[in-house]
C-alpha positions as CSV (number, residue, x, y, z in Angstrom):
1,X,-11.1,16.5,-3.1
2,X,-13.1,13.2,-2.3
3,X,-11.4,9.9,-3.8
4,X,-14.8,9.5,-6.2
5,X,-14.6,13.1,-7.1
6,X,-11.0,12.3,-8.3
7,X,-12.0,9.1,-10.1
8,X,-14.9,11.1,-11.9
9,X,-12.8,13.9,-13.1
10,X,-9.8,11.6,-14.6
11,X,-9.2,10.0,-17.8
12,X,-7.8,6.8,-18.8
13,X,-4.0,7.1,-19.8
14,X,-3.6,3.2,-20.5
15,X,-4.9,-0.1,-20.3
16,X,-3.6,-3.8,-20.5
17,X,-6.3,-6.5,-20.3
18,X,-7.1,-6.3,-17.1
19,X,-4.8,-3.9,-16.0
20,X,-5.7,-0.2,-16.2
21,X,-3.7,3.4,-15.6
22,X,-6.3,6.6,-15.0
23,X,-5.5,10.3,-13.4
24,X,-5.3,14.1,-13.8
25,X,-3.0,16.3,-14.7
26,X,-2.1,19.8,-13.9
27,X,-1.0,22.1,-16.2
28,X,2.2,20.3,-17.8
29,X,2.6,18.0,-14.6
30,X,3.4,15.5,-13.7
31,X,6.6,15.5,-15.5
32,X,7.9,12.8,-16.5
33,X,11.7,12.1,-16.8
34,X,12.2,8.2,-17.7
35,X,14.9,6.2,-19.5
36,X,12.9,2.9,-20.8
37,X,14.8,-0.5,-21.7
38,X,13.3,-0.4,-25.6
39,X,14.5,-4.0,-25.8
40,X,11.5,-6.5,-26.6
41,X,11.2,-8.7,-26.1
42,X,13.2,-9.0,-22.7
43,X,17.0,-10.1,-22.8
44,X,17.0,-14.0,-22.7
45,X,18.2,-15.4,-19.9
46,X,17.6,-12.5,-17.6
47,X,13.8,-13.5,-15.4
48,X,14.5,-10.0,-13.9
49,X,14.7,-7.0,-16.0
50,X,14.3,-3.3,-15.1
51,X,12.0,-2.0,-17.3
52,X,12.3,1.6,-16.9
53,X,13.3,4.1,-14.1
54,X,14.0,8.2,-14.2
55,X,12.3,10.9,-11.8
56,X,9.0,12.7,-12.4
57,X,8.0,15.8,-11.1
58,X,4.7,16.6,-9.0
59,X,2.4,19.3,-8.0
60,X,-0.9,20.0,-6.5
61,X,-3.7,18.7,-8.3
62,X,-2.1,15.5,-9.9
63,X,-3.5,12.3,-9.2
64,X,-2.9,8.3,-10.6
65,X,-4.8,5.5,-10.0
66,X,-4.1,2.2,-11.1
67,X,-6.2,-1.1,-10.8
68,X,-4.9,-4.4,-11.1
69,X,-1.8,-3.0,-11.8
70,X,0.6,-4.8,-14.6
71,X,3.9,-3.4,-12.9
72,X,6.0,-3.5,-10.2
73,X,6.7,0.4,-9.3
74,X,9.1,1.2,-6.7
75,X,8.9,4.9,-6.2
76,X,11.2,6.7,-3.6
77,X,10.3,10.1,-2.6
78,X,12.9,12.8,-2.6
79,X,11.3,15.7,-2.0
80,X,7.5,17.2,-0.8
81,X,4.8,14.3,0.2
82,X,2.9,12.0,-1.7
83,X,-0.3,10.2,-0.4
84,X,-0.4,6.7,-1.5
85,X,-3.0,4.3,-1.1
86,X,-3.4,0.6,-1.9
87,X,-5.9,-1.7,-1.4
88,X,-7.7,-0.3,1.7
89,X,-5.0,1.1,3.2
90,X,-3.7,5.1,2.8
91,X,0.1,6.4,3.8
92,X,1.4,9.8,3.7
93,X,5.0,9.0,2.3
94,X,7.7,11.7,2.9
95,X,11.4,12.1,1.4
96,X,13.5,9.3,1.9
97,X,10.4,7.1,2.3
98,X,9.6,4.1,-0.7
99,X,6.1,3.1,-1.9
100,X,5.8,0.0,-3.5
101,X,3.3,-0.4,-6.6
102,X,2.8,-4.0,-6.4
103,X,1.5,-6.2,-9.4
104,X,-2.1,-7.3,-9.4
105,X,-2.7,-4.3,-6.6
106,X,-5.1,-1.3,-6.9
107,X,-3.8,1.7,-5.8
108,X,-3.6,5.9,-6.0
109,X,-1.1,8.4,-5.8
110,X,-1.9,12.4,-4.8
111,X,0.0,15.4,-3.3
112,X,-1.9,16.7,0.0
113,X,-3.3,20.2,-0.4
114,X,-0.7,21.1,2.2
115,X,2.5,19.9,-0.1
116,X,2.9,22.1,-3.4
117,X,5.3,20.3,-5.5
118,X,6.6,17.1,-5.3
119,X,9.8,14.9,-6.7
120,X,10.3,11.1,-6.5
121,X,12.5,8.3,-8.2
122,X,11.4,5.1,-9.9
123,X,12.4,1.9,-10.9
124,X,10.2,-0.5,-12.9
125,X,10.7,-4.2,-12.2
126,X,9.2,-6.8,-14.5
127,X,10.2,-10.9,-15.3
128,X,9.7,-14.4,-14.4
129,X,11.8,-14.4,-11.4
130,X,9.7,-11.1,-9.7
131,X,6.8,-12.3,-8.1
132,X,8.6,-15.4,-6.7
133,X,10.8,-12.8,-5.1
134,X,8.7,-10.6,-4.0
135,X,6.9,-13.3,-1.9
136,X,10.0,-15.2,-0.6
137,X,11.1,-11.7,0.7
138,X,8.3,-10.5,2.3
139,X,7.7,-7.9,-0.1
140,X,3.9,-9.0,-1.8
141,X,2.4,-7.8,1.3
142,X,4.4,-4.3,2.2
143,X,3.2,-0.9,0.5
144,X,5.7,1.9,2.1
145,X,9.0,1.4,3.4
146,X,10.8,3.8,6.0
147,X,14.6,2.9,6.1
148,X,16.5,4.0,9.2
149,X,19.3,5.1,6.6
150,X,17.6,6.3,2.7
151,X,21.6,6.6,2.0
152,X,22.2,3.1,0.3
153,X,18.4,3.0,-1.4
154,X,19.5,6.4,-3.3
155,X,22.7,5.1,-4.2
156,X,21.1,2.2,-5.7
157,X,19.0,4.2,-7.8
158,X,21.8,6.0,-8.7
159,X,23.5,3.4,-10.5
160,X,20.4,1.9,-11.6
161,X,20.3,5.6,-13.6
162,X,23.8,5.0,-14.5
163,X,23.3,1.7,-16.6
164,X,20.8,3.7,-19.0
165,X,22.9,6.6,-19.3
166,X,26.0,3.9,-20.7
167,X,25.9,2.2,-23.7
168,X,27.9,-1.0,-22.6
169,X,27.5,-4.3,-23.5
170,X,26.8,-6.2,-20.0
171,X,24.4,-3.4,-19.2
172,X,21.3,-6.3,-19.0
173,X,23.2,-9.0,-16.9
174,X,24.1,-5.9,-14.5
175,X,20.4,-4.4,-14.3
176,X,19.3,-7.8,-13.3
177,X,21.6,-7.5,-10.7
178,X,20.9,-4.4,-9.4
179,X,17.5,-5.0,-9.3
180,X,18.0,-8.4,-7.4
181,X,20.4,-6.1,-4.8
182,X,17.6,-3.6,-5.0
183,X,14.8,-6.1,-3.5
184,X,17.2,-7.8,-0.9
185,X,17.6,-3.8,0.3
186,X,14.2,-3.3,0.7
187,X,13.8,-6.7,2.2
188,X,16.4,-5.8,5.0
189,X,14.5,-2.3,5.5
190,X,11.0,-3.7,6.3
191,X,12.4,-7.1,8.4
192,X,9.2,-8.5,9.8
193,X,11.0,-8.3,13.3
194,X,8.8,-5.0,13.5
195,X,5.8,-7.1,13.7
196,X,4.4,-8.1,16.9
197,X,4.9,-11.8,17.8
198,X,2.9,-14.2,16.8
199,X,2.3,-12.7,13.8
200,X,5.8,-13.4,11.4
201,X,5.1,-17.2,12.4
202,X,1.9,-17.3,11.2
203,X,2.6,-15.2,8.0
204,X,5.6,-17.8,7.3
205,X,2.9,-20.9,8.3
206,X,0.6,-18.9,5.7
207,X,3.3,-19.3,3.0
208,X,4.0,-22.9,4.0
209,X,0.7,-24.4,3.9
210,X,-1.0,-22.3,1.4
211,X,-2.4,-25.9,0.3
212,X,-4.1,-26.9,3.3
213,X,-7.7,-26.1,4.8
214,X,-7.0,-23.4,7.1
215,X,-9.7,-21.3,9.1
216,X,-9.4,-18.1,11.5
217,X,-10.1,-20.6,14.5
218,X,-6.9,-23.1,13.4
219,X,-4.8,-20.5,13.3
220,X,-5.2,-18.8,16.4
221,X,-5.7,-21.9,18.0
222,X,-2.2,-23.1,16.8
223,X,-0.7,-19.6,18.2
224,X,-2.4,-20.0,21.1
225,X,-4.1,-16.7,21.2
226,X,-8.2,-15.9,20.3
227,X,-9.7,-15.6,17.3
228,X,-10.8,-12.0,18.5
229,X,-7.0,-11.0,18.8
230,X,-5.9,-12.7,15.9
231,X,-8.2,-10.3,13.8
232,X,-7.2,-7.3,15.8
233,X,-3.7,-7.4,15.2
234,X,-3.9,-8.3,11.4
235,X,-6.3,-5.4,11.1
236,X,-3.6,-3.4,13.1
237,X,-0.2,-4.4,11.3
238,X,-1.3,-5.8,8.2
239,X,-4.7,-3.5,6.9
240,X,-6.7,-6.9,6.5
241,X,-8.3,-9.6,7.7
242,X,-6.4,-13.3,8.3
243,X,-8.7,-14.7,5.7
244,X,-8.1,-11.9,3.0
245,X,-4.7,-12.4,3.0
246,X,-4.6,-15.8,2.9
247,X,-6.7,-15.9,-0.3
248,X,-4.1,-12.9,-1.7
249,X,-1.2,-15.2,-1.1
250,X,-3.4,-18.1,-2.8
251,X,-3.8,-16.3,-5.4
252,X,0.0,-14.8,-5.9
253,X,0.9,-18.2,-6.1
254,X,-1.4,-19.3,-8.7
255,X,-0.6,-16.3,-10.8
256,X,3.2,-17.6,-10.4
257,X,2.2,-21.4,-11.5
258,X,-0.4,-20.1,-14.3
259,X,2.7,-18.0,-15.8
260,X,6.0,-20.4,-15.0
261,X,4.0,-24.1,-15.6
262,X,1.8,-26.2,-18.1
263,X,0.1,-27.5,-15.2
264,X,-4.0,-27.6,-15.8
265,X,-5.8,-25.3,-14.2
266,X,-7.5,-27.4,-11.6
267,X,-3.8,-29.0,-10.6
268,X,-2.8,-25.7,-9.6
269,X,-6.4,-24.8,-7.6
270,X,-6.2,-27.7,-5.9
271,X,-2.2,-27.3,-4.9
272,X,-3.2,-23.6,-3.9
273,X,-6.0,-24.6,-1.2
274,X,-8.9,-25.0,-4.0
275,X,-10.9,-28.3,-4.2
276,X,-13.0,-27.2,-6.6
277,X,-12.1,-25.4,-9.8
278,X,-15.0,-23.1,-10.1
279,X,-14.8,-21.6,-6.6
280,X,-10.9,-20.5,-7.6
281,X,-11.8,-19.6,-10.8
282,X,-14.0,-16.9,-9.5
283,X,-12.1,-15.8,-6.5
284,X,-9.1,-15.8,-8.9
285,X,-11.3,-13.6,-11.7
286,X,-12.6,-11.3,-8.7
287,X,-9.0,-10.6,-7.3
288,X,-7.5,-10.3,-10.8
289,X,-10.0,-8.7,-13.4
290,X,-9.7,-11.7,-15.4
291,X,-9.9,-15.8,-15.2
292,X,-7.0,-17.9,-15.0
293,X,-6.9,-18.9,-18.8
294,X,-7.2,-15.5,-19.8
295,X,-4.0,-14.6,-16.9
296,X,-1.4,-17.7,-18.6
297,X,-2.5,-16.6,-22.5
298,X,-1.8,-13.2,-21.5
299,X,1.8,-14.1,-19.5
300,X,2.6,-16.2,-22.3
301,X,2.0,-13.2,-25.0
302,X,4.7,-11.1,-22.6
303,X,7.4,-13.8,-23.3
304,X,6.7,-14.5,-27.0
């Protein structure tokens, strides 16, 4: 079935400002088996809290969508094949294999017609401290991991699991830490030594210098390659253009100043690359659903 034939024949499950969760079921399934943390609002002093995690079981003819999604979802597969697809970019994602649900991301989940059943794992991240770490470690650009070893992923999940089946007393303070060890696992899994030089330099000059005027023809000028190459191998490893994820980057980082600072609005689009307000206020509104006021009242609602 055709991705708009999907869309058409789903109903919306949930919806968050600008964030909104759609699908189909079939029959009973999926099925969902998940342990939430009921605690709101979040523990003080913890910017990193798992939110929820369990298993949910899959078969043919389910389907999610999400757009602009209001979670981080890490979701390891254990058994049959998922297709996953975010922004513009579609993996087949087998057991032992982790797709990663990113916030602010669109993005759709299916089973093959090949695969008839399906099982994966998920843990819920959500806090301050997340998007800041997703960045630093790589991870607000990856969609699927494939660790050489699924061993220590699984076992992480596993006592992830653990800490909602125990009613003990430090059981916040060591969720935070599990899903801090969590993230630095995944980091290690999808290094950026997989990328072809010069692309990891210019994806850390990208971070660096998301303040400064930057165009296709700097950058490859400054890695001494073309502009023509450039393009091909971000359209290769990374699913987009130089440009595109520039502006996505831009834009992670405003969300992360809107939702951690005071600052006025047109402090942070000018330290984010933007000279004028308006312009980032509309590339901000078209990348997020909604405009950078709207994002800091609604962050600020999550912590009250």
């Amino acid at each position: 079935m055709k991705r708009d034939e999907l869309r058409a024949r789903s109903r919306l499950i949930a919806a968050n400002g600008a964030s909104r969760l759609g699908g189909r079921n079939s029959g009973p399934y999926p099925r969902h088996h998940f342990a939430y943390d009921h605690a709101l609002p979040p523990s003080p002093g913890w910017p990193l809290r798992i939110s929820f995690t369990g298993g949910d079981e899959w078969v043919a003819g389910c389907y999610r969508y999400r757009e602009c999604s209001d979670i981080c979802a890490l979701e390891l597969v254990e058994e049959g094949c998922f297709l996953f697809r975010q922004g513009e970019r579609t993996y087949q994602v087998v057991p032992g294999e982790l797709f990663l649900v990113r916030p602010g991301a669109d993005s759709e989940m299916l089973l093959p017609e090949s695969c008839h059943a399906a099982f994966k794992r998920t843990v819920a991240l959500e806090g301050t401290l997340l998007e800041p770490l997703l960045a630093s470690l790589g991870l607000d650009r990856i969609d699927v991991i494939r660790p050489a070893d699924p061993v220590p992923l699984q076992k992480l999940f596993d006592q992830i699991a653990e800490t909602f089946d125990n009613e003990i007393s430090s059981r916040a303070a060591i969720r935070s830490a599990l899903g801090c060890q969590l993230l630095f696992r995944l980091a290690l899994d999808c290094r950026d030594d997989t990328l072809p030089a010069p692309l990891p330099q210019i994806l850390d000059g990208l971070d660096r210098r998301l303040g400064e005027p930057l165009t296709t023809a700097k950058l490859a000028r400054e890695a001494g390659i073309s502009c023509s190459t450039l393009h091909r191998l971000f359209r290769k490893h990374l699913g987009d253009t130089p440009i595109n994820i520039l502006i996505d980057k831009r834009i992670e980082a405003a969300r992360r100043l809107l939702s951690l600072t005071d600052q006025p609005i047109k402090e942070i689009a000018f330290r984010v690359g933007y000279g004028n307000a308006l312009h980032f206020s509309t590339e901000f509104r078209k990348r997020t659903g909604c405009s950078p006021s709207a994002w800091r009242s609604r962050e600020a609602g999550k912590r009250n």
